[in-house]
OpenMM code with the backbone's topology and positions (N, CA, C; nanometers):
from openmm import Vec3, app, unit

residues = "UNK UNK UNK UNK UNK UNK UNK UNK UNK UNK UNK UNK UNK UNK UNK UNK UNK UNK UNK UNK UNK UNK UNK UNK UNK UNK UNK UNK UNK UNK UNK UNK UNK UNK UNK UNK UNK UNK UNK UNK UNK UNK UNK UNK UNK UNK UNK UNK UNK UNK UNK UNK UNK UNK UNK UNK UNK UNK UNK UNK UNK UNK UNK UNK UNK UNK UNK UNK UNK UNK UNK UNK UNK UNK UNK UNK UNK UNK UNK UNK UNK UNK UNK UNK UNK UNK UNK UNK UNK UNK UNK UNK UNK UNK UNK UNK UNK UNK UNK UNK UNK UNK UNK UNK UNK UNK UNK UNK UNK UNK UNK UNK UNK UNK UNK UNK UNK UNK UNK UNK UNK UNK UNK UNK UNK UNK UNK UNK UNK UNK UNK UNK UNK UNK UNK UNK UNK UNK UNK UNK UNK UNK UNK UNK UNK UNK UNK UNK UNK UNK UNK UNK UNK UNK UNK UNK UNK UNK UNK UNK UNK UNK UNK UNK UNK UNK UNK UNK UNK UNK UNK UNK UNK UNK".split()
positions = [
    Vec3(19.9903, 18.0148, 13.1320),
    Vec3(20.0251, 18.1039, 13.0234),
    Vec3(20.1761, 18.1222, 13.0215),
    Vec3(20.2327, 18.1043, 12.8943),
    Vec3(20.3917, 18.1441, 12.9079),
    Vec3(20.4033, 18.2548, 12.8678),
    Vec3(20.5640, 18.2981, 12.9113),
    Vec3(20.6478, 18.4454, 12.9161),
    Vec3(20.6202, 18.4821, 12.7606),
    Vec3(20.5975, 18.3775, 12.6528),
    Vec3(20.5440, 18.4639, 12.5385),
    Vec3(20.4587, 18.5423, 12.5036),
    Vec3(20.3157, 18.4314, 12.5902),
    Vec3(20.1568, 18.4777, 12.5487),
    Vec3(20.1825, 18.6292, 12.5899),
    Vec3(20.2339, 18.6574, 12.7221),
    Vec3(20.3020, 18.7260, 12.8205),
    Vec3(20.3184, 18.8578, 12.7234),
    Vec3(20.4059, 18.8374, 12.6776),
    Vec3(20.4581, 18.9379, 12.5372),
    Vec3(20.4030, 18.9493, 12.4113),
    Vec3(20.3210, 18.8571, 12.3665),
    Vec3(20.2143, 18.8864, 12.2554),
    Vec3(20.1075, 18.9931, 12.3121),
    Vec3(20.1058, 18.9950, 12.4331),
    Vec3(20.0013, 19.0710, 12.5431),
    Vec3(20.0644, 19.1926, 12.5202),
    Vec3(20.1462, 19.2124, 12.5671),
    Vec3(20.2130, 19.3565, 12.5609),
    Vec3(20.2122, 19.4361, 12.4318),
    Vec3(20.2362, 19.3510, 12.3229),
    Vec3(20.2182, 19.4039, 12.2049),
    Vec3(20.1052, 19.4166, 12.1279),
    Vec3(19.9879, 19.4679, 12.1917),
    Vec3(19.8414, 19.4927, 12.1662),
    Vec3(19.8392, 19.5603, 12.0836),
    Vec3(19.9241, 19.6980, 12.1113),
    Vec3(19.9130, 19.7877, 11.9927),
    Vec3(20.0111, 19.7876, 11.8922),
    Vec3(19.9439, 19.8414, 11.7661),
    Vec3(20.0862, 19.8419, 11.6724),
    Vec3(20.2188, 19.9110, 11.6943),
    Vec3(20.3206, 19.8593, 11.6710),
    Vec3(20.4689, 19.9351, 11.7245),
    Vec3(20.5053, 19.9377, 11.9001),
    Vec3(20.3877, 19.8639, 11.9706),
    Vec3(20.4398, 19.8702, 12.0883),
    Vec3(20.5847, 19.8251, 12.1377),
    Vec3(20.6333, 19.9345, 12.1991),
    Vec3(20.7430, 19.8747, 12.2580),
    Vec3(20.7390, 19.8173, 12.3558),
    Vec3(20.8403, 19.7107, 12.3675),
    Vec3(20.8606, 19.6177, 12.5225),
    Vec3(21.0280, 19.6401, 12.5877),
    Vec3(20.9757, 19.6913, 12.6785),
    Vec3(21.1160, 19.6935, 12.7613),
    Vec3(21.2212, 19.6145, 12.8245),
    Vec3(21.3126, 19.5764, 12.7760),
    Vec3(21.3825, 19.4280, 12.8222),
    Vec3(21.5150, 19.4249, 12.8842),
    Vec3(21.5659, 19.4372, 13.0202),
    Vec3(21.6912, 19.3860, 13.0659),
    Vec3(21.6802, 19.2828, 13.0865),
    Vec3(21.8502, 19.3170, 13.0180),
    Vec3(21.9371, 19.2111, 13.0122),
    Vec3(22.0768, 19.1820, 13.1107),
    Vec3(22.0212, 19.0888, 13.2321),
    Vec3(22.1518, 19.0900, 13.2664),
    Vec3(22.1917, 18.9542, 13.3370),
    Vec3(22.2775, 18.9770, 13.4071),
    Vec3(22.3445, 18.8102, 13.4559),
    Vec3(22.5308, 18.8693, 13.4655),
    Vec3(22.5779, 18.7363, 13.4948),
    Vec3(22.7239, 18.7909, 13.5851),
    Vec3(22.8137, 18.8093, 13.4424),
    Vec3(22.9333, 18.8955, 13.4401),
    Vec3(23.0413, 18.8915, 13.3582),
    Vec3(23.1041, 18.7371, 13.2780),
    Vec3(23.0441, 18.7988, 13.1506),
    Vec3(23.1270, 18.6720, 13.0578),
    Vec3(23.0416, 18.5318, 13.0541),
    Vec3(22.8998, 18.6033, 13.0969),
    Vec3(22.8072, 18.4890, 13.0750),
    Vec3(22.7614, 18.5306, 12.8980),
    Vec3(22.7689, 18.6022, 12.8362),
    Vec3(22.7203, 18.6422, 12.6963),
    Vec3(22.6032, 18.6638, 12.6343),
    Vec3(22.5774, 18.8077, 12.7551),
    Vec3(22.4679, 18.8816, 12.7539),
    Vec3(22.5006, 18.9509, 12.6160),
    Vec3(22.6148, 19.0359, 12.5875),
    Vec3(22.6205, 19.0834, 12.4745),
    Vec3(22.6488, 19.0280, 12.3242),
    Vec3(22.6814, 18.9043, 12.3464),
    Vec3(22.6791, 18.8453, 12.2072),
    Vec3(22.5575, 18.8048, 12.1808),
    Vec3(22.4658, 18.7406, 12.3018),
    Vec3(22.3065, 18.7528, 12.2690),
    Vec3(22.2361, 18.8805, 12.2287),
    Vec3(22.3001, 18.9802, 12.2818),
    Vec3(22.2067, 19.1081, 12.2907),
    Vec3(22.2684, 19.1336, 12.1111),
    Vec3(22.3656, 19.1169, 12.0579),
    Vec3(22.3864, 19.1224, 11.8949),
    Vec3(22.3255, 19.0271, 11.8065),
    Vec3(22.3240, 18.8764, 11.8840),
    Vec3(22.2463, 18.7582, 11.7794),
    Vec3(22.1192, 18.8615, 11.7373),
    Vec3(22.0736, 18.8774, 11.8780),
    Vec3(21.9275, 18.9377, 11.8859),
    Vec3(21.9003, 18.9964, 11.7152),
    Vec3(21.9817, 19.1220, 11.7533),
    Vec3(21.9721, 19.2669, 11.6815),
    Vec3(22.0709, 19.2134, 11.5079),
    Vec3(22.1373, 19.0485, 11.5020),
    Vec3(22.1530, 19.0189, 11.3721),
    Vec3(22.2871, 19.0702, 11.3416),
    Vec3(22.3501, 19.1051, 11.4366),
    Vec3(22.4815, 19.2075, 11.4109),
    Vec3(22.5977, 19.1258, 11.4177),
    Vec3(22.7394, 19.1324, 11.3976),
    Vec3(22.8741, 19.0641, 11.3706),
    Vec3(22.8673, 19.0850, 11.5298),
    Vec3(22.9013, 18.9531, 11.5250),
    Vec3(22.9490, 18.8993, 11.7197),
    Vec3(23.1047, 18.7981, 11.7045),
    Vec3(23.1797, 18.8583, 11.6144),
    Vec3(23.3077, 18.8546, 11.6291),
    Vec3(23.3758, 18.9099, 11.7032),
    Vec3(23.3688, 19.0193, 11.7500),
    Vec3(23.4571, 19.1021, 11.8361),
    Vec3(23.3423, 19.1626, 11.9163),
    Vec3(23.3604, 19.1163, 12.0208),
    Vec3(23.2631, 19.1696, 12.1462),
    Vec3(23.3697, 19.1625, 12.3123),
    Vec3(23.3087, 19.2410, 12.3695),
    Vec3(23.4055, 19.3749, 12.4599),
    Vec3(23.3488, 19.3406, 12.5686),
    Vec3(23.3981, 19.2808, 12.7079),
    Vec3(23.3414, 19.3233, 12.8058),
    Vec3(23.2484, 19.4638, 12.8202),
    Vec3(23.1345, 19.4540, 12.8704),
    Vec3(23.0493, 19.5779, 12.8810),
    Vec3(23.0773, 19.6297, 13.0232),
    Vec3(23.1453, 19.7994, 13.0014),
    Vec3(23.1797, 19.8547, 13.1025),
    Vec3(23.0794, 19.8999, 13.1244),
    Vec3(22.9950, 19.9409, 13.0915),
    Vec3(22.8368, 20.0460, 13.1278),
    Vec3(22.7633, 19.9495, 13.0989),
    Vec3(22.6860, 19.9875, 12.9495),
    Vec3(22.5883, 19.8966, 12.9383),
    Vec3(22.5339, 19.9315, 12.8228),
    Vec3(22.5010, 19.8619, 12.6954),
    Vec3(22.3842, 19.8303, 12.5793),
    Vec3(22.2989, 19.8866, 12.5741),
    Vec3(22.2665, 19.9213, 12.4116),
    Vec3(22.1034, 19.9529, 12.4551),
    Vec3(22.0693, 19.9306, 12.2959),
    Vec3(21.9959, 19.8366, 12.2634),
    Vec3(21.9413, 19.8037, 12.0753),
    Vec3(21.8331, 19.7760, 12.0702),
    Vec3(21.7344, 19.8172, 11.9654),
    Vec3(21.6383, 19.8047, 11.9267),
    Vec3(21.6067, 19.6876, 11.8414),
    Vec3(21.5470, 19.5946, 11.8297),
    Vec3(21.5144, 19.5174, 11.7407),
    Vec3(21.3885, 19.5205, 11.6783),
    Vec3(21.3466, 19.5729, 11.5819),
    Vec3(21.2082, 19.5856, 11.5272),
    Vec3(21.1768, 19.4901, 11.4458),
    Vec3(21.0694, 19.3862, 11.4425),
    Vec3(21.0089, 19.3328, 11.3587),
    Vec3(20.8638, 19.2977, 11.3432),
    Vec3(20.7977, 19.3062, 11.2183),
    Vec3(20.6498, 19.2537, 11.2161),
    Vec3(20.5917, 19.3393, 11.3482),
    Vec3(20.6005, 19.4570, 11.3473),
    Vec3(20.4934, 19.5619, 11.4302),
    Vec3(20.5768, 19.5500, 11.5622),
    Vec3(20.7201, 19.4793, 11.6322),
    Vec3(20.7339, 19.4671, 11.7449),
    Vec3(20.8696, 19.5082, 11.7638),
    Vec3(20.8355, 19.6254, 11.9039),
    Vec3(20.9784, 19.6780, 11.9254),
    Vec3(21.0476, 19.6017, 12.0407),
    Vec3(21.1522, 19.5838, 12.0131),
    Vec3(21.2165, 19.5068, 12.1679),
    Vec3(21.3026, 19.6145, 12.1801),
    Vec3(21.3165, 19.6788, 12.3218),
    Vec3(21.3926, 19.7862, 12.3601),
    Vec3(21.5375, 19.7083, 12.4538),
    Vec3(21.6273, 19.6856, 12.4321),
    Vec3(21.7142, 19.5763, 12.5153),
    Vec3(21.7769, 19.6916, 12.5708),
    Vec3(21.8310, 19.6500, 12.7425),
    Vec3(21.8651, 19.7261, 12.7432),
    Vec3(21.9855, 19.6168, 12.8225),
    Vec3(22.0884, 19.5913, 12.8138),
    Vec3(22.2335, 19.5119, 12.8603),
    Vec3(22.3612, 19.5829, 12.9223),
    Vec3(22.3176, 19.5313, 13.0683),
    Vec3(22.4131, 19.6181, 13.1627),
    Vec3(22.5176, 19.5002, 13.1846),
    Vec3(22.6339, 19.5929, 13.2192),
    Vec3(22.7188, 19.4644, 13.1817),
    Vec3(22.7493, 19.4080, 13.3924),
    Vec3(22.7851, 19.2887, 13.3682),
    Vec3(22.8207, 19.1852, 13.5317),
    Vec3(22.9149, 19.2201, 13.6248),
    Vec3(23.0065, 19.2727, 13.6071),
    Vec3(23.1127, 19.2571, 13.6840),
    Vec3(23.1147, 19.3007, 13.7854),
    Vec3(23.1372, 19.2661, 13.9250),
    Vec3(23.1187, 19.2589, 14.0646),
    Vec3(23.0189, 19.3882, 14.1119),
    Vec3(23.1697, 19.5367, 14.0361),
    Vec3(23.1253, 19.6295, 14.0878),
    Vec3(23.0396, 19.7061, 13.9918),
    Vec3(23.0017, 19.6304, 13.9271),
    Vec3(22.8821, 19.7254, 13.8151),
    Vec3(22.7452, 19.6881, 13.9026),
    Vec3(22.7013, 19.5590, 13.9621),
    Vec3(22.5921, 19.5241, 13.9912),
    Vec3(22.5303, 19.5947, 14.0779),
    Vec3(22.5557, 19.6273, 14.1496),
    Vec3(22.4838, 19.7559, 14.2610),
    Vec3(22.4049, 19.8351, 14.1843),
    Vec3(22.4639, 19.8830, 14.0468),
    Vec3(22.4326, 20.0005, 13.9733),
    Vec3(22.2496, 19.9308, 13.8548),
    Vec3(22.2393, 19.7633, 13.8725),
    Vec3(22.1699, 19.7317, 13.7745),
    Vec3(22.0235, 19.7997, 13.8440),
    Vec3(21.9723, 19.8039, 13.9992),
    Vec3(21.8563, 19.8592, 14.0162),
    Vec3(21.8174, 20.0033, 13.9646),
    Vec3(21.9120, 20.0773, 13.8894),
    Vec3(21.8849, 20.2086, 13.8347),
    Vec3(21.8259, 20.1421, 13.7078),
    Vec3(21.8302, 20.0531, 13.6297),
    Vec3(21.7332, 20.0662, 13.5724),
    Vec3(21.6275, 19.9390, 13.6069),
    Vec3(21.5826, 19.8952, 13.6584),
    Vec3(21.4841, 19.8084, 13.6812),
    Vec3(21.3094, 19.8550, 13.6141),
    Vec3(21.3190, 19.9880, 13.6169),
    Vec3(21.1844, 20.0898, 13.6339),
    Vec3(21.1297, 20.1084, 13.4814),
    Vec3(20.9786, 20.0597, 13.4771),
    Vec3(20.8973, 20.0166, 13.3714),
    Vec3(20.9880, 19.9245, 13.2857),
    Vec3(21.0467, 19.7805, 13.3672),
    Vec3(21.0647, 19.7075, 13.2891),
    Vec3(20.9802, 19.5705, 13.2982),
    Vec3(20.9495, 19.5705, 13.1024),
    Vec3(20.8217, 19.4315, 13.0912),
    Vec3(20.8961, 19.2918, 13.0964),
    Vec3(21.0171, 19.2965, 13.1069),
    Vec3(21.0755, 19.1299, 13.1024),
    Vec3(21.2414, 19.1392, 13.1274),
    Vec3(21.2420, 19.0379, 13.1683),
    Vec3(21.3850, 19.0571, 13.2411),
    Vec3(21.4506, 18.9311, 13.2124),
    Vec3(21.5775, 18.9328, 13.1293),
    Vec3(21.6330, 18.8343, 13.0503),
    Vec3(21.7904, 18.8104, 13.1519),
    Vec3(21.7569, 18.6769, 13.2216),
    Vec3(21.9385, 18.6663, 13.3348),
    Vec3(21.9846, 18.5612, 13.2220),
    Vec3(22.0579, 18.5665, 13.1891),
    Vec3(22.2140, 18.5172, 13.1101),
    Vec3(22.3169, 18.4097, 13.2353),
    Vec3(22.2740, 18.2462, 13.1831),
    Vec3(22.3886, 18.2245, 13.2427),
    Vec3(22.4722, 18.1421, 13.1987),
    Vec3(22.6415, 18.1555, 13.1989),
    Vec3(22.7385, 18.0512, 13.1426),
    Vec3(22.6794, 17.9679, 13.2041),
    Vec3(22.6321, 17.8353, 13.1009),
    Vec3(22.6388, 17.7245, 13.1301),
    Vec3(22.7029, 17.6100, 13.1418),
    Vec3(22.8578, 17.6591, 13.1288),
    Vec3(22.9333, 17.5937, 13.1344),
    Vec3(23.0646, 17.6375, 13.2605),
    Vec3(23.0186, 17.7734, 13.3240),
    Vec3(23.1181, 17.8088, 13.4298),
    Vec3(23.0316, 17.6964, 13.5600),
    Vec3(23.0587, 17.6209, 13.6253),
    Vec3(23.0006, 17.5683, 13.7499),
    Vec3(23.0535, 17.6192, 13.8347),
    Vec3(23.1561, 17.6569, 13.8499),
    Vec3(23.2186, 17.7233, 13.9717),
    Vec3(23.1596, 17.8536, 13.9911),
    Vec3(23.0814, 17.8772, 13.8816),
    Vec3(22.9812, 18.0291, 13.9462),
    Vec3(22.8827, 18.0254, 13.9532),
    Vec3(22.7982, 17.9015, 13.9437),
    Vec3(22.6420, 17.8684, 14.0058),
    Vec3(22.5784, 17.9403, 14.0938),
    Vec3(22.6379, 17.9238, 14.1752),
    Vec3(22.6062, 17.9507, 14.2994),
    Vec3(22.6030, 18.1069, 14.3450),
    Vec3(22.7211, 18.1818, 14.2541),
    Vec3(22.7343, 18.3273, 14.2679),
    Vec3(22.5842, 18.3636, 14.1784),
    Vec3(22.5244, 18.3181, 14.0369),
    Vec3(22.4457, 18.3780, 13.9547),
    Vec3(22.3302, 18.3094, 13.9800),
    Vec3(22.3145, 18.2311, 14.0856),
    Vec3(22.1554, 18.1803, 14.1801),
    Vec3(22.1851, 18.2999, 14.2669),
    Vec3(22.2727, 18.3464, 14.3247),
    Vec3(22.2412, 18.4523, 14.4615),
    Vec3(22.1995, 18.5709, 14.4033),
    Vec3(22.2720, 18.6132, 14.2651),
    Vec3(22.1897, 18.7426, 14.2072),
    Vec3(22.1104, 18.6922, 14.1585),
    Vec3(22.0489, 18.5822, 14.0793),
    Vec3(21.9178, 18.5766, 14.0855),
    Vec3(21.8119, 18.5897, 14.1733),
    Vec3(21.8388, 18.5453, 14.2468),
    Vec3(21.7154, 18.5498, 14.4003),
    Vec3(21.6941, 18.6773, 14.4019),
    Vec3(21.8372, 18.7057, 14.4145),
    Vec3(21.8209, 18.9047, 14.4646),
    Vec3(21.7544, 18.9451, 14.3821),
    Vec3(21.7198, 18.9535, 14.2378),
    Vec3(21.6623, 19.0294, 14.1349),
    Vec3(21.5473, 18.9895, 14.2043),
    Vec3(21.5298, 18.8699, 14.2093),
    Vec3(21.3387, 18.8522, 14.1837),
    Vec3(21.2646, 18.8531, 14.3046),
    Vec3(21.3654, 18.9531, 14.4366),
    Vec3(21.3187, 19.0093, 14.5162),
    Vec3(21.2873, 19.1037, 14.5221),
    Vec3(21.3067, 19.2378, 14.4466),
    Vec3(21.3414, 19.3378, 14.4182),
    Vec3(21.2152, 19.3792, 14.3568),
    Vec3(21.1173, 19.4468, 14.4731),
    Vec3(21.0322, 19.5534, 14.4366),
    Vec3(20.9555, 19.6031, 14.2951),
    Vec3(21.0939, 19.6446, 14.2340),
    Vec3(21.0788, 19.7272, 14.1178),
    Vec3(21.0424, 19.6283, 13.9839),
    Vec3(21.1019, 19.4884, 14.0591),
    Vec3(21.1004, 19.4155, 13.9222),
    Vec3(20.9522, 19.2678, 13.9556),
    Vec3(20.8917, 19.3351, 14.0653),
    Vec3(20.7769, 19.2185, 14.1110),
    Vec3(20.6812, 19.1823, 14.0108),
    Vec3(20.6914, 19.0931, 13.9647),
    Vec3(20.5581, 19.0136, 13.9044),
    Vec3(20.6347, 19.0220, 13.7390),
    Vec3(20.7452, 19.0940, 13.7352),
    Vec3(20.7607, 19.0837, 13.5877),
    Vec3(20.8475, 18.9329, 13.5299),
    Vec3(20.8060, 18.9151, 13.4216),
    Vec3(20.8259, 18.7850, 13.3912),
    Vec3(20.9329, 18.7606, 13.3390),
    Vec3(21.0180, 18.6507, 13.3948),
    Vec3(21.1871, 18.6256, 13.3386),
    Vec3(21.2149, 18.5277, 13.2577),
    Vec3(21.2987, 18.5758, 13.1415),
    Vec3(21.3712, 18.4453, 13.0147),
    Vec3(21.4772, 18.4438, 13.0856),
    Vec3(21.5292, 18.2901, 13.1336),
    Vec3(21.6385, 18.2643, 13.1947),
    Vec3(21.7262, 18.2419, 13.0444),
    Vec3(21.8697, 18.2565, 13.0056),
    Vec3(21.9086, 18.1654, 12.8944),
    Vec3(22.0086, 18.1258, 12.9475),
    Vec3(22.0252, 17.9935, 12.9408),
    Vec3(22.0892, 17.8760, 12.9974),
    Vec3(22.2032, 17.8819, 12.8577),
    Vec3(22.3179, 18.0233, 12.8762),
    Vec3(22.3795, 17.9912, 12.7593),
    Vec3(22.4807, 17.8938, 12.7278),
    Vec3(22.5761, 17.8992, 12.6210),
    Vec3(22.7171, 17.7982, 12.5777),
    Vec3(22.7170, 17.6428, 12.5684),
    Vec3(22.5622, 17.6408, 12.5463),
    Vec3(22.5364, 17.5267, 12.5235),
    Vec3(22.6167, 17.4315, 12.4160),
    Vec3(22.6811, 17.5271, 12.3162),
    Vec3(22.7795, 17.4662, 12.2683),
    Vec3(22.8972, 17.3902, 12.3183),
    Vec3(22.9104, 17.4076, 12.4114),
    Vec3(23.0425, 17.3310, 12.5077),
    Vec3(23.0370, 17.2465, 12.5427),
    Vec3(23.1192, 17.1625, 12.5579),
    Vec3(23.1058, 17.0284, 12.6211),
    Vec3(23.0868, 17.0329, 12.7550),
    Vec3(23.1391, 17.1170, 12.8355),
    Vec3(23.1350, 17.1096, 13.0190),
    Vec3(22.9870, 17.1765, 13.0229),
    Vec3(22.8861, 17.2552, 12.9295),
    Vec3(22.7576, 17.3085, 12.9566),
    Vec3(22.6813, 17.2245, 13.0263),
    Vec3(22.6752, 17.2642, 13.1627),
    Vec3(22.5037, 17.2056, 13.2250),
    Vec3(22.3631, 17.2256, 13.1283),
    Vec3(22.3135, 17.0954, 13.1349),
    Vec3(22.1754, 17.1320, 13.0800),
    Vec3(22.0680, 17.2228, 13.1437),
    Vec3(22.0056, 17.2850, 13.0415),
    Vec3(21.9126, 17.4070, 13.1537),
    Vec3(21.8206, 17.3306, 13.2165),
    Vec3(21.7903, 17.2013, 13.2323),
    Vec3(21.7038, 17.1010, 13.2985),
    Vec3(21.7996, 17.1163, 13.4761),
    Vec3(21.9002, 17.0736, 13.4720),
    Vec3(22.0077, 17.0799, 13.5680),
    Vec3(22.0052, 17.2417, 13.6490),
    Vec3(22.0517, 17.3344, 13.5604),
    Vec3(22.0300, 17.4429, 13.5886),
    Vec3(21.9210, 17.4654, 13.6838),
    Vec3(21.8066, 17.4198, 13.5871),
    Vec3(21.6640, 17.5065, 13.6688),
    Vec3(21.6517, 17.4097, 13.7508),
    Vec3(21.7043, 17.3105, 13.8464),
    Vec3(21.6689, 17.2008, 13.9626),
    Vec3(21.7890, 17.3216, 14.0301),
    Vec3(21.9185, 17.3436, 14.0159),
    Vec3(22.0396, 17.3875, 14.1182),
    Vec3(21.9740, 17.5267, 14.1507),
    Vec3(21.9187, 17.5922, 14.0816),
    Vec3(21.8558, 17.7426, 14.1138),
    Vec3(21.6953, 17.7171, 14.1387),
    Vec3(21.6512, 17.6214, 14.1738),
    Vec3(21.5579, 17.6093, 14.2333),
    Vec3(21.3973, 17.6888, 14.1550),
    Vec3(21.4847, 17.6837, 14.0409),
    Vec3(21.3283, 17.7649, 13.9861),
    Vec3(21.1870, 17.7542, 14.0261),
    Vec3(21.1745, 17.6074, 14.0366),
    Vec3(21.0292, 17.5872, 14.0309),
    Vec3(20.9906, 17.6133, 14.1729),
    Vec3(21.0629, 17.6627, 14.2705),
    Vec3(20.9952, 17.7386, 14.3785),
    Vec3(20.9097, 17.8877, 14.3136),
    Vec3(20.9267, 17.9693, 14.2124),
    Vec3(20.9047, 18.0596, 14.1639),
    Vec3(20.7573, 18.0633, 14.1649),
    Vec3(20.6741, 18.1382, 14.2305),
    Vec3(20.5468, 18.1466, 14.1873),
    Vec3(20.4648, 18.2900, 14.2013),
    Vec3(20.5568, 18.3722, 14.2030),
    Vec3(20.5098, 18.4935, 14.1595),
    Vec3(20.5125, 18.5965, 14.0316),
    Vec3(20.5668, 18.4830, 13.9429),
    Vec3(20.6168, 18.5168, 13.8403),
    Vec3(20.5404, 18.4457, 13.7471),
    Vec3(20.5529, 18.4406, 13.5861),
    Vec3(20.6090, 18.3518, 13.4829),
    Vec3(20.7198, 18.3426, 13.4642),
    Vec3(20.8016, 18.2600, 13.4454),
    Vec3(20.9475, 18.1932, 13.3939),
    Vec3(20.9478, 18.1156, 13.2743),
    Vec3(21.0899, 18.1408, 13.2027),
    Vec3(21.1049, 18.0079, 13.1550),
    Vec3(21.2291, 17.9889, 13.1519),
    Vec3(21.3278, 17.8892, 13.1414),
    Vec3(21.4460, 17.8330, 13.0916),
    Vec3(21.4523, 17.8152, 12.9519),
    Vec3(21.5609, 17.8574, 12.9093),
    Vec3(21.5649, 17.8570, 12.7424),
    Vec3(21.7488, 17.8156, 12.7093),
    Vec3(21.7480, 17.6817, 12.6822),
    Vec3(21.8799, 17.6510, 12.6357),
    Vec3(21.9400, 17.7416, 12.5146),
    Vec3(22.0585, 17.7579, 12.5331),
    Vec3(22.0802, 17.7951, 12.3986),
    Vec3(22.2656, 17.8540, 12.4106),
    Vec3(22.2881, 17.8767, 12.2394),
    Vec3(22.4316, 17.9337, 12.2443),
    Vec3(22.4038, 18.0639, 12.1557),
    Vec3(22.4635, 18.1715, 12.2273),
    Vec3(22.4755, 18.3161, 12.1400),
    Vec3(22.5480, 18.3332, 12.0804),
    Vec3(22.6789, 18.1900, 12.0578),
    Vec3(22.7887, 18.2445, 11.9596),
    Vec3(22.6845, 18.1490, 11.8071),
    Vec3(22.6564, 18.0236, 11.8016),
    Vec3(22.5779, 17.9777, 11.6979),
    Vec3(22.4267, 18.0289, 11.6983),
    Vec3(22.3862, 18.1011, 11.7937),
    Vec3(22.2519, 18.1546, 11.7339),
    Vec3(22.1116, 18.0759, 11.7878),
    Vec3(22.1587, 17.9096, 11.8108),
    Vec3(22.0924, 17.8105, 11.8527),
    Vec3(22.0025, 17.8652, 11.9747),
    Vec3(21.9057, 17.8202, 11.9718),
    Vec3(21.7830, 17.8235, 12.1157),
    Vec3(21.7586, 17.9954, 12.0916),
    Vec3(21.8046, 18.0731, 12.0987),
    Vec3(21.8080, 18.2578, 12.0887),
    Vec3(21.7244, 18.2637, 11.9482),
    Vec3(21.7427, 18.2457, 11.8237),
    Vec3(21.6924, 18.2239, 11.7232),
    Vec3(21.5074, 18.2087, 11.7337),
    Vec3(21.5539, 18.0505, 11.7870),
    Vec3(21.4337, 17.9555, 11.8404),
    Vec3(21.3164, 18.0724, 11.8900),
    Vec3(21.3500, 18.1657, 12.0097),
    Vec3(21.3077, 18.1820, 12.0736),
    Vec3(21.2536, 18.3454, 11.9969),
    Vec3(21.3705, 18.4072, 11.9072),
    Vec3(21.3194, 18.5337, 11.9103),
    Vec3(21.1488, 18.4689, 11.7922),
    Vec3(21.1881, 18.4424, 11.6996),
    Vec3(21.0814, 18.3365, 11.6065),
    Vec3(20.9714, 18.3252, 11.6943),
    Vec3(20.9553, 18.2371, 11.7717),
    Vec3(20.8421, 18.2392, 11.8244),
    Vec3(20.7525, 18.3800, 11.9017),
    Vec3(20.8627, 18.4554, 11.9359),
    Vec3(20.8035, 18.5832, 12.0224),
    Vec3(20.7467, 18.6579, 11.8899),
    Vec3(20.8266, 18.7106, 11.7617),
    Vec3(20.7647, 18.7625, 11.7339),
    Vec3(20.6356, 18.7046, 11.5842),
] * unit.nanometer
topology = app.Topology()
chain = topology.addChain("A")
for resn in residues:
    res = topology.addResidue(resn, chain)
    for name in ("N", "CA", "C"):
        topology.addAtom(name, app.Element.getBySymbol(name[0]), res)
């Protein structure tokens, strides 16, 4: 079963809301996704000192986002909200390689983490627009995804400045 059926599940009842962080390291473009999302001008977007929070309603379905922003010393602070969350969206430049390795170690850490056990993760393999972008095929072999089996997962290519794969993906969810 995928992270959709996953979320068609959740939305049993009419207007159900689904609870969704969003996070991953600084300047991966959690918040220009978290605006594609919500349809909004992603011209001028701000490092996130705190953190997001938008609703996207469509066809009976609430997505509650909630986008804390990366930077070294914000991350300590992301387990305050972990609690009654249905899906957990990590954001990664796919085109920084020199930080692989930093946004596999907070990954692991998340999907060790108690609060967030068994809930199911949209990886987005973003900036796919770039030429230096790893493919999320690449990606999900260097972060070892398919060790994952307490979960559902998926990898989802895509760019949040053209809309590409994010689009794709909100479409099918709802």
């Amino acid at each position: 079963m995928g992270l959709l059926s996953i979320l068609r599940k959740l939305k049993s009842a009419p207007d159900q809301e689904v609870r969704i962080l969003l996070l991953g390291l600084d300047n991966a473009g959690k918040t220009t996704l978290l605006k594609q999302l919500a349809s909004e001008d992603i011209s001028h977007i701000t490092p996130t000192q705190g953190f997001n929070i938008k609703s996207v309603q469509s066809q009976g379905f609430k997505l509650n986002v909630w986008d804390i922003g990366g930077q070294r010393k914000i991350r300590p602070y992301w387990r305050n909200y972990f609690e009654n969350t249905d899906v957990l969206i990590y954001v990664i430049d796919s085109a920084d390689r020199k930080r692989f390795e930093e946004t596999g170690q907070e990954l692991a850490e998340l999907l060790e983490e108690e609060k967030l056990s068994g809930v199911p993760v949209l990886i987005f393999a973003n900036k796919q627009d770039l030429m230096t972008a790893a493919p999320a095929s690449e990606i999900a072999e260097g972060l070892n995804l398919h060790i994952i089996r307490d979960r559902i997962w998926q990898i989802q290519a895509c760019s949040a400045m053209t809309g590409e794969g994010v689009q794709v993906w909100i479409i099918k969810l709802l």
